[in-house]
Backbone as a ProteinNet text record, in pm:
[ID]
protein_1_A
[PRIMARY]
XXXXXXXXXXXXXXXXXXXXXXXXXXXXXXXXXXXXXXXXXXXXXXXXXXXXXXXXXXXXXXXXXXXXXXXXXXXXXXXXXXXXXXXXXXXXXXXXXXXXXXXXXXXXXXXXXXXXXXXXXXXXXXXXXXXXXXXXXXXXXXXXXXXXXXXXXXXXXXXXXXXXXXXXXXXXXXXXXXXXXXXXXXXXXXXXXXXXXXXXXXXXXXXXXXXXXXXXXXXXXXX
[TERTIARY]
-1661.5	-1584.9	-1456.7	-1425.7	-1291.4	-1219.9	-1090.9	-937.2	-923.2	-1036.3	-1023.1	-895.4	-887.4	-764.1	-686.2	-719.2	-647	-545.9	-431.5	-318.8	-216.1	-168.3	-115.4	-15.1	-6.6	90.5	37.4	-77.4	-144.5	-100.4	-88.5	-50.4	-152.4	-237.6	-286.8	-233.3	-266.5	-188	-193.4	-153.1	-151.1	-268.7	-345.3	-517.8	-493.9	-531.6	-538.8	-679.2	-672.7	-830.8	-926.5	-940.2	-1059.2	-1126.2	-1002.6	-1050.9	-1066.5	-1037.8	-1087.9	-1204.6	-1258.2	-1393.9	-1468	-1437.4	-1509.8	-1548.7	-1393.5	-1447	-1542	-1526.1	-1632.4	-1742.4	-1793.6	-1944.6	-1933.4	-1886.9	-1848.7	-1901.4	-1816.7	-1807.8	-2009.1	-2046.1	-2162.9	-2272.8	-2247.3	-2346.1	-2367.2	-2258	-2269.4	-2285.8	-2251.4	-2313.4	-2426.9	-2479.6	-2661.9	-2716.9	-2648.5	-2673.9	-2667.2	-2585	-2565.9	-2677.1	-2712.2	-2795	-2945.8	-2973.3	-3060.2	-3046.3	-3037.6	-2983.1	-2870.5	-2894.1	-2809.9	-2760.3	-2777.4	-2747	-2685.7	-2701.6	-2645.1	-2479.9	-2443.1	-2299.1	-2217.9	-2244.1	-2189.1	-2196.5	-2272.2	-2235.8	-2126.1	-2137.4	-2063.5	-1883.1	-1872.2	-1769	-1703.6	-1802.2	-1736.1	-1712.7	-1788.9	-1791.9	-1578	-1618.3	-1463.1	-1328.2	-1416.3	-1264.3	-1229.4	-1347.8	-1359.3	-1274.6	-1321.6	-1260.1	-1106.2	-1045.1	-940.2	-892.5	-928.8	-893.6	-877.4	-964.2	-911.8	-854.8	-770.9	-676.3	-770.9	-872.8	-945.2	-960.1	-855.8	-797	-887.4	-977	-970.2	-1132.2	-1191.2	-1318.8	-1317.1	-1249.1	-1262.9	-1245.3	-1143.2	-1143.7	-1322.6	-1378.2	-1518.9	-1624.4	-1576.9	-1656.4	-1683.7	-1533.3	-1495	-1566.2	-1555.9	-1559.1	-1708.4	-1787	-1940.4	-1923.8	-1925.7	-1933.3	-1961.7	-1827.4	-1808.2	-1896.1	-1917	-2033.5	-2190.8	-2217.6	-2347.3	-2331.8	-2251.3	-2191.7	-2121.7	-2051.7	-1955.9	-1913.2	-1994.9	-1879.7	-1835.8	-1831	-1777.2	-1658.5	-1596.6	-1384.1	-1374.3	-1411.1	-1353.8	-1352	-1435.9	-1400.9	-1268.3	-1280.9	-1153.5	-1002.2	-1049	-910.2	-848	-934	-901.3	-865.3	-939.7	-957.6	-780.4	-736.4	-623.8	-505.1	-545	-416.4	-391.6	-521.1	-505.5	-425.3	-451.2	-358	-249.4	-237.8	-45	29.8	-74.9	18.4	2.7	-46.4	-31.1	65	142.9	200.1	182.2	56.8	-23.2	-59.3	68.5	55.5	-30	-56.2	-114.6	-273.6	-309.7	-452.7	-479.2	-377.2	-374.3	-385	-275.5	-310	-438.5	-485.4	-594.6	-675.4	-720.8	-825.1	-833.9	-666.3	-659.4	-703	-679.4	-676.5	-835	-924.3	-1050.4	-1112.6	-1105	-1151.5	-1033.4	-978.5	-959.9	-1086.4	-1109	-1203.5	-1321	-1396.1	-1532.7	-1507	-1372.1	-1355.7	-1208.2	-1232.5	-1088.4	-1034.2	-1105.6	-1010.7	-1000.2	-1020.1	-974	-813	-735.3	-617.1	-527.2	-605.8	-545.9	-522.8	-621.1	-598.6	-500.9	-456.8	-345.8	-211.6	-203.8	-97.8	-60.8	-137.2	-132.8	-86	-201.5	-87.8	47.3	62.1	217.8	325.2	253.3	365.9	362.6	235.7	267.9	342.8	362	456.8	609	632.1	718.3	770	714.3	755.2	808.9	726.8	757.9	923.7	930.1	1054.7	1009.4	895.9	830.7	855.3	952.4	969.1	892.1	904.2	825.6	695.3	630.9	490.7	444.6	554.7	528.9	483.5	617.8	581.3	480.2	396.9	285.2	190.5	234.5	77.4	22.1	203.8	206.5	198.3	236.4	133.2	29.8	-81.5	-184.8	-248.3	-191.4	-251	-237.9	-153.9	-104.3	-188.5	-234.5	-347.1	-429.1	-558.6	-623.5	-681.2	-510.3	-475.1	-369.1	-329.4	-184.7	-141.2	-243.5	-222.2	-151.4	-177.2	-101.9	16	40.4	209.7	282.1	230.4	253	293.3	222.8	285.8	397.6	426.4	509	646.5	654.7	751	808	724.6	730.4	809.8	717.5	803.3	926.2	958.8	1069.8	1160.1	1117.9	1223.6	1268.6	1107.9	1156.4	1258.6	1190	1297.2	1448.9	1464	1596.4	1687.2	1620.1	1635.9	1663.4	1635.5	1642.7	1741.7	1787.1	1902.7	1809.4	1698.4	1613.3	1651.9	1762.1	1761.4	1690.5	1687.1	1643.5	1500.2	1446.1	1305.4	1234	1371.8	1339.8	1306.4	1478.3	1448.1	1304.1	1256.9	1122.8	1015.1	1013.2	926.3	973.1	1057.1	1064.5	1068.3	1077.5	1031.2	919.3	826.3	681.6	626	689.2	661.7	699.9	801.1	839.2	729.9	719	583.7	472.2	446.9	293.4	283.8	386.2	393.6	553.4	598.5	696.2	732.7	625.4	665.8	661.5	706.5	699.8	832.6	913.9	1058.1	1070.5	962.4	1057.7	1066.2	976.5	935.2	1101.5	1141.6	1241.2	1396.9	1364.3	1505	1534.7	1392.6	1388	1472.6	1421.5	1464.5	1608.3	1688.7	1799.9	1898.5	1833.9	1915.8	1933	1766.6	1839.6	1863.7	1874.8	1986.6	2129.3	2144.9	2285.5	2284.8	2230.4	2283.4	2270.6	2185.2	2196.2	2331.4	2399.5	2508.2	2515.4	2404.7	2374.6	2365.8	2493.7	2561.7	2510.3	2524.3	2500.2	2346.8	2281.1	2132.7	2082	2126.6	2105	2126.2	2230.9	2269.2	2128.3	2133.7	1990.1	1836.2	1819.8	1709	1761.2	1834.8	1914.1	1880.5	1922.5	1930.9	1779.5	1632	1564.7	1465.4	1514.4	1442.9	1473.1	1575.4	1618.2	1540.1	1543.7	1472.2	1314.8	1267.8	1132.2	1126.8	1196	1233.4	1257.8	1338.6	1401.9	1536.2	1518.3	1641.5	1700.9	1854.9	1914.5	1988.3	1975.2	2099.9	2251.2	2319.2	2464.8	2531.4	2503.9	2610.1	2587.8	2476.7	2440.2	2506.7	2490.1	2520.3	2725	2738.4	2922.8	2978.4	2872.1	2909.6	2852.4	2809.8	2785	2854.1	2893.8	2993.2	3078.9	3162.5	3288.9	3258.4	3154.3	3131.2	3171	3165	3153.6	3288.1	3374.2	3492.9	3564.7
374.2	293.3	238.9	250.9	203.5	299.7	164.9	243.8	315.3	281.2	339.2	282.5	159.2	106.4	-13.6	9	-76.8	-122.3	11.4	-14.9	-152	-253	-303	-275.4	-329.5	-252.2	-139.4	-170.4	-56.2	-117.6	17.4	15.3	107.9	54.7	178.2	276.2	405.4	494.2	456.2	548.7	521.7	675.5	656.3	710.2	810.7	929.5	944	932.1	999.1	949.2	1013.9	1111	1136.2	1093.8	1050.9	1003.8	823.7	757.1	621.7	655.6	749.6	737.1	797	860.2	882	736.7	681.6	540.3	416	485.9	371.7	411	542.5	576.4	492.2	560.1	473.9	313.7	249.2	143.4	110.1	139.4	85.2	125.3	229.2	275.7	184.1	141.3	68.4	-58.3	-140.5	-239.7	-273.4	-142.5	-147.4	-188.3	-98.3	-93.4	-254.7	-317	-433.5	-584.5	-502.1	-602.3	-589.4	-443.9	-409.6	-439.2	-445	-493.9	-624.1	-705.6	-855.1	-882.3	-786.6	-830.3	-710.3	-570.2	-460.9	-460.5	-478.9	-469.5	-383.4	-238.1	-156.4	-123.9	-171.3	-176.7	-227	-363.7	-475.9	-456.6	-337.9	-347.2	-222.4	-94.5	22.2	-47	-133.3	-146.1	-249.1	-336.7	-395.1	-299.8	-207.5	-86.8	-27.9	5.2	98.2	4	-141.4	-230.8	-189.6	-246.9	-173	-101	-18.6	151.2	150.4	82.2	85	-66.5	-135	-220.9	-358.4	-373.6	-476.4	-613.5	-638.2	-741.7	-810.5	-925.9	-1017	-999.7	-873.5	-846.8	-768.3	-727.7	-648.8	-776	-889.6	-1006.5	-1041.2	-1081.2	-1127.8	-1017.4	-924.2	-837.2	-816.4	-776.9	-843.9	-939.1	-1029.6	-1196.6	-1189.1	-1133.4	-1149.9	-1035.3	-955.4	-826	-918.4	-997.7	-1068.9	-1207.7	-1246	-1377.6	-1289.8	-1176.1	-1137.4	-1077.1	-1009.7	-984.7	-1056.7	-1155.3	-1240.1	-1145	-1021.3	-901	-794.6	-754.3	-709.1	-687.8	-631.9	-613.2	-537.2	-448.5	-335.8	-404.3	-519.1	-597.5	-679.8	-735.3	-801.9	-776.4	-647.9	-577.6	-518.7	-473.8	-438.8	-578.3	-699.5	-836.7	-875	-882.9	-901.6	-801.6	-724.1	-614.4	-604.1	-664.5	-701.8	-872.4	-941	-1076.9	-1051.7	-980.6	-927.3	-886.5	-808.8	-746.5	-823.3	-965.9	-1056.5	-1138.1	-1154.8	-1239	-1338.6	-1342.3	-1458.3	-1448.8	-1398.4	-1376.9	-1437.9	-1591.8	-1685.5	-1602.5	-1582.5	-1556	-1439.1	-1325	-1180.1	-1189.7	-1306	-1343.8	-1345.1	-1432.8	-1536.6	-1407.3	-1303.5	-1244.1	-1110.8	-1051.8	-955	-1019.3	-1170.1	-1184	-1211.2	-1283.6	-1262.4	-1100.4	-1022.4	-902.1	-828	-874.1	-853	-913.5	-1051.7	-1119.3	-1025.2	-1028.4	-933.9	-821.5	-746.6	-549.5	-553	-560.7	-635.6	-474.9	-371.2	-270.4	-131	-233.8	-185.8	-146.9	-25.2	-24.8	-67.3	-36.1	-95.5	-243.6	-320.2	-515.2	-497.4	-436.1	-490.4	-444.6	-275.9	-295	-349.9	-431.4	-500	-645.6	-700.7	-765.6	-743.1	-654.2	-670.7	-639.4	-558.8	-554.7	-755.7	-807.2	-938.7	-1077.1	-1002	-1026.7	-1014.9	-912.3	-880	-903.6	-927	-1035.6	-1153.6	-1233.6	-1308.7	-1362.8	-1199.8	-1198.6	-1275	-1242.5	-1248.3	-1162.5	-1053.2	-941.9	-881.8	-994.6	-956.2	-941.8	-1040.7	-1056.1	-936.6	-878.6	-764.2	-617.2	-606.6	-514.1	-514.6	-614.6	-611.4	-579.5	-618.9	-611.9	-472.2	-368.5	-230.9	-207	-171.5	-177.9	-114.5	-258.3	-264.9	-147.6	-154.1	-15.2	101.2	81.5	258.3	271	149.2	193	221.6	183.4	210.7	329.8	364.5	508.2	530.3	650.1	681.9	749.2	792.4	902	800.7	687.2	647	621	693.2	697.4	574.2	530.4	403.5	325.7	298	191.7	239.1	371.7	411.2	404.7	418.1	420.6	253.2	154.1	25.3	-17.9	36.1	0.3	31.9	143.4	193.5	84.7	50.6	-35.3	-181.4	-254.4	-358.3	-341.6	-218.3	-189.3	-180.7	-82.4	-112.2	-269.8	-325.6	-436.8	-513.1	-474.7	-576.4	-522.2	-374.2	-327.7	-222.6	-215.8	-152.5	40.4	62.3	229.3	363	324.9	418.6	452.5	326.8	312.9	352.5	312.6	307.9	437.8	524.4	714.9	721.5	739.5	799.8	742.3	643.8	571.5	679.5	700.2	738	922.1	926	1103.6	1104.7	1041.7	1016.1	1022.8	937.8	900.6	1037.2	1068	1228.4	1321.3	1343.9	1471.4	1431.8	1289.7	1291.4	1328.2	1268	1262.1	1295.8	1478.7	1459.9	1443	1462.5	1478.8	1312.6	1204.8	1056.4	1049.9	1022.1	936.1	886	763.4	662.9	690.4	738.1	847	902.9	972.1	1046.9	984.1	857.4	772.2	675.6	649.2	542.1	660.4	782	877.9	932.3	892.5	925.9	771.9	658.5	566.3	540	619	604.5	698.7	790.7	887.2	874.9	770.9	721.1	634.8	518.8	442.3	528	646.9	687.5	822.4	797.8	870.2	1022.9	1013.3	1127.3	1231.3	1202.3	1223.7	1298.2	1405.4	1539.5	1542.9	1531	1543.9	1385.4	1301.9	1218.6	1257.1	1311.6	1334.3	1439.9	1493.5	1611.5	1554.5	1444.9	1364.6	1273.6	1266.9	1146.5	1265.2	1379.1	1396.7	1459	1486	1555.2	1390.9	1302.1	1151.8	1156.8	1161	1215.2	1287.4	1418.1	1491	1502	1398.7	1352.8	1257.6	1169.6	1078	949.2	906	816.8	729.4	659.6	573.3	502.2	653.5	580.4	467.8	371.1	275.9	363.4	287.9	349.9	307.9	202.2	135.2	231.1	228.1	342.6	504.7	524.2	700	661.4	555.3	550.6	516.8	477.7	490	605.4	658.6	784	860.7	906.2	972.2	971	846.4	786.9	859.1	812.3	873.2	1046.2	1077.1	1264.6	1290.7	1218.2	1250.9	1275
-17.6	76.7	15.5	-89	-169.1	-120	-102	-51.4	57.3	178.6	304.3	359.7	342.1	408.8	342.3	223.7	118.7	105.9	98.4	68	173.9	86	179.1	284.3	357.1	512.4	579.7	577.3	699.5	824	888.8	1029.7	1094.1	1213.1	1300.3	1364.2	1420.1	1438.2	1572.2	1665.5	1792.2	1852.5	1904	1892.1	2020.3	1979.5	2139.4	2206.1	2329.7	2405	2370.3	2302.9	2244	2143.1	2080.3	1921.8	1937.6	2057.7	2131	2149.7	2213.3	2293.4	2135.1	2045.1	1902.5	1876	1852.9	1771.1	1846.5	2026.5	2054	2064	2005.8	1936.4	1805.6	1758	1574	1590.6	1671.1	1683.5	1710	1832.2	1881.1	1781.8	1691.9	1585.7	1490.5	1420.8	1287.4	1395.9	1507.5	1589.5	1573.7	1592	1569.6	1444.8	1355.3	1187.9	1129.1	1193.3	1190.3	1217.3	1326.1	1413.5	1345.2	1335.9	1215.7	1101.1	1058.3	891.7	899.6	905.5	922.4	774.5	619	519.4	440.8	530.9	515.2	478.8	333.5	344.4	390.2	342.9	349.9	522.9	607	754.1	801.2	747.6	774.6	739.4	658.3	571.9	626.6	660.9	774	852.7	975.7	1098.8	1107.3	1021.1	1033.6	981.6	882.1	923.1	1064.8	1083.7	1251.1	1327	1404	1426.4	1393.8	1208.5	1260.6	1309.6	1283.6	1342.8	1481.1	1572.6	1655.4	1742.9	1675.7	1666.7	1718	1664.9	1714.9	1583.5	1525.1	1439.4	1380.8	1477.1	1488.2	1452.5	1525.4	1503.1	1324.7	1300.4	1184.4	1066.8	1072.2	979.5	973.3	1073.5	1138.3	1016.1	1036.7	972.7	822.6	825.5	645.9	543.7	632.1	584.5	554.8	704.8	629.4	539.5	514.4	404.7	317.9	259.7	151.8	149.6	239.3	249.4	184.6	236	191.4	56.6	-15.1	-121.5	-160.5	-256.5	-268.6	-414	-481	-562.9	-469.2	-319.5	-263.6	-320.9	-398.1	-379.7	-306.2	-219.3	-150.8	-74.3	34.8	130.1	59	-14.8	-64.9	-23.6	-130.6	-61.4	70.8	156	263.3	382.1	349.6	384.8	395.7	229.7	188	296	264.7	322.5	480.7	617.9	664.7	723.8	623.4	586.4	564.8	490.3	459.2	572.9	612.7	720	877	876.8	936	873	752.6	732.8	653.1	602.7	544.8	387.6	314.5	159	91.5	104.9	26.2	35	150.2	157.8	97.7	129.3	79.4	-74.8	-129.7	-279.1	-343.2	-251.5	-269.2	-337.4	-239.5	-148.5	-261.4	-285.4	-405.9	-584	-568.4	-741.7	-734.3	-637	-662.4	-635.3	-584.7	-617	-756.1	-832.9	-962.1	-1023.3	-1029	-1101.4	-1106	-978.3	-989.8	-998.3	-1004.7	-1039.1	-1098.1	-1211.7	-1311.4	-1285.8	-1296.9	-1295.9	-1232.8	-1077.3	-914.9	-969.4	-950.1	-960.4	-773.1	-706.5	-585.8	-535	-586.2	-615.7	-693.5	-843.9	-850.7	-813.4	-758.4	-682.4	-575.7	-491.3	-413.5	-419.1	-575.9	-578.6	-649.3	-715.1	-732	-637.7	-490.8	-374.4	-359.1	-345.6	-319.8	-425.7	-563.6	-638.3	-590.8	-545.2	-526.5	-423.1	-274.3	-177.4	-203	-310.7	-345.2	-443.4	-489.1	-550.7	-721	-733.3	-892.4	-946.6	-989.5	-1004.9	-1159.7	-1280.7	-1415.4	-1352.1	-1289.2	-1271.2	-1145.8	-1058.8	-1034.5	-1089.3	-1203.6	-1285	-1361.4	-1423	-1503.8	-1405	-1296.9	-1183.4	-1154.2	-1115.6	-1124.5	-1242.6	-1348.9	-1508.8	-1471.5	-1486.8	-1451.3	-1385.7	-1266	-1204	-1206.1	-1273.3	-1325.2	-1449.7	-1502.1	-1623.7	-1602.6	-1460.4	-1404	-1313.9	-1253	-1190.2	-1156.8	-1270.8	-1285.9	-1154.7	-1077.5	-955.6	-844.3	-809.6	-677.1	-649.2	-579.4	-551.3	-513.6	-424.6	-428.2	-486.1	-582.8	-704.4	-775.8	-809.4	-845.3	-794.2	-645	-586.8	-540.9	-552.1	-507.9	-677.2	-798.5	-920	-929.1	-875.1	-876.8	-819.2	-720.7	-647	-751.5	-747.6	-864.6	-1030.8	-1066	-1188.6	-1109.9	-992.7	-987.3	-966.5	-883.6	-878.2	-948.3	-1100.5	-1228.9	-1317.4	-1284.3	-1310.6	-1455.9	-1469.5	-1524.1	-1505.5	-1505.5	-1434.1	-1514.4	-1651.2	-1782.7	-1700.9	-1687.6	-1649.6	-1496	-1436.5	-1302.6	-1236	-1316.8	-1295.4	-1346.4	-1438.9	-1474.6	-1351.1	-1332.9	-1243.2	-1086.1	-1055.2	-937.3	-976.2	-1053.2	-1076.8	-1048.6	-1120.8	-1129.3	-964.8	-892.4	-750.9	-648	-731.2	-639.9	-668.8	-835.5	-869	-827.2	-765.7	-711	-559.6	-504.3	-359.1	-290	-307	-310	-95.7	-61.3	87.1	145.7	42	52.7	79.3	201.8	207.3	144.5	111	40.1	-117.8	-107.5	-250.6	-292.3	-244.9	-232	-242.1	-137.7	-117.4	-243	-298.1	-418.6	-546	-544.4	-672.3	-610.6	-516	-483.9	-552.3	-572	-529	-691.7	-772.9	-912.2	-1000.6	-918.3	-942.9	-979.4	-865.4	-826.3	-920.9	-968.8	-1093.3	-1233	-1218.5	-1343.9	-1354	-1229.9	-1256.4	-1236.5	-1149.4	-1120.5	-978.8	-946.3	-796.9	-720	-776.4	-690.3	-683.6	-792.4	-737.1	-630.5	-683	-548.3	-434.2	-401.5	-290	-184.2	-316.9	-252.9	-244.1	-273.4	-302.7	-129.3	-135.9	-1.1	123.4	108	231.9	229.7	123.6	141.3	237.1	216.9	255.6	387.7	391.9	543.2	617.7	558.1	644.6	655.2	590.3	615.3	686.2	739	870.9	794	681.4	609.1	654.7	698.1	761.7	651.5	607.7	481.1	467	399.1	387.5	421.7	521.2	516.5	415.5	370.6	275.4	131.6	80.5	8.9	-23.5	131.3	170	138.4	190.8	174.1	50.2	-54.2	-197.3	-270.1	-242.1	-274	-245.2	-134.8	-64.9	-167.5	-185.2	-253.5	-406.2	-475.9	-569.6	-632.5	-471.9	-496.2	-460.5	-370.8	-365.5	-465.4
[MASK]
+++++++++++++++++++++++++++++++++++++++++++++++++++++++++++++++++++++++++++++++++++++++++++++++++++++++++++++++++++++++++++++++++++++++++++++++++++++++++++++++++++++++++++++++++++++++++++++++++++++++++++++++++++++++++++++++

C-alpha cells in the first residue's frame, strides 16, 4: 500500500462512467471489510484511497485518521493523510503528519520528499535540500525529488549542481514536462543555449506552459 497516492499534489483524474460504477463496487467492498473488521488497517487505509479516487475528500480524511488511530506506526496512512492536507492548503498539518511518519519509518523516501516540497513552500530552501538528500538516499529512482531539487538549487543560484540534478530527473522520467522545463532552464544558466532550447521546446510538446519571460531571454541569448 505505500505510495499509492503519496506524492504531494495529487489531483483526481476526471473518471469516466465505467470506472465510477468500478469504484462504487470498490467502494461498498472494503465498506464491508470495514464493518467486519473494525481494527483492520489495511481496509481502513485502501478504503480512504478509493474515497479519494473517487473525489470523496472528506470521507477518505475519516478513513485515514482511523487507519492511524488503530495503528498509530501506520506511515503510509501518514503520508497519504499529509498529501491530502497539502493539497487542501493546510501545510502545518501536512508537516505535522509527514515528520511523524519519518519518526516511525525514518527511511520512507517519500515523507521526506514531501517534506522537502513542504520545505520549500515554505521557502526553507537549505532545509529543503537536505530533506531531498534524504530521499534520494533512500530512493535514488523518484523523479520527483529530483526535478523539485532542481528547482531549489536553481533558486539558490546552485547551477553546477542543479544541471546534474535535472539530468538525473530527465534520465529517470524523460516524458516529465517539468522534468524537461527544469533541465532547459539550467541549461540556460549553465550557458548552454542551444540545447536548452531543445529541452524548452521538448516540455512543450509534452503540454508544458513555458515561462515567456524565460523563452524571450533565451531567444535573446541565441540571437
Amino acid at each position: 500500500m505505500a505510495g499509492t497516492l503519496s506524492i504531494i499534489g495529487y489531483r483526481g483524474e476526471v473518471m469516466s462512467e465505467e470506472l465510477r460504477e468500478d469504484l462504487t463496487k470498490i467502494i461498498a467492498e472494503f465498506e464491508k471489510k470495514c464493518q467486519q473488521s473494525p481494527n483492520n488497517v489495511m481496509a481502513h487505509h485502501h478504503l480512504g484511497l478509493v474515497y479519494l479516487k473517487a473525489g470523496r475528500v472528506d470521507e477518505a480524511i475519516k478513513m485515514l485518521e482511523r487507519a492511524i488511530a488503530i495503528d498509530p506506526m501506520s506511515g503510509e496512512s501518514m503520508i497519504n493523510l499529509g498529501a491530502i492536507y497539502f493539497s487542501k492548503g493546510d501545510i502545518a498539518k501536512a508537516q505535522e503528519l509527514n515528520e511523524e511518519a519519518i519518526r516511525v519509518m525514518p527511511e520512507t523516501a517519500q515523507a521526506h520528499a514531501n517534506l522537502g516540497l513542504i520545505w520549500q513552500q515554505r521557502n526553507e530552501l537549505d532545509k529543503a535540500i537536505a530533506a531531498y538528500d534524504k530521499a534520494i538516499q533512500y530512493n535514488p529512482k523518484l523523479s520527483t525529488v529530483w526535478v523539485n531539487l532542481t528547482s531549489v538549487l536553481t533558486m539558490k543560484g546552485e547551477d553546477e549542481r542543479a544541471l546534474k540534478s535535472a539530468l538525473r530527473g530527465v534520465e529517470i522520467d524523460p516524458d516529465s514536462p517539468l522534468a524537461q522545463n527544469n533541465l532547459a532552464v539550467a541549461l540556460f544558466f549553465s550557458g548552454e543555449y542551444k540545447l536548452s532550447k531543445e529541452h524548452m521546446e521538448k516540455a512543450r510538446e509534452l503540454g508544458y506552459s513555458v515561462d515567456p519571460n524565460f523563452v524571450n531571454r533565451l531567444n535573446q541569448e541565441l540571437a
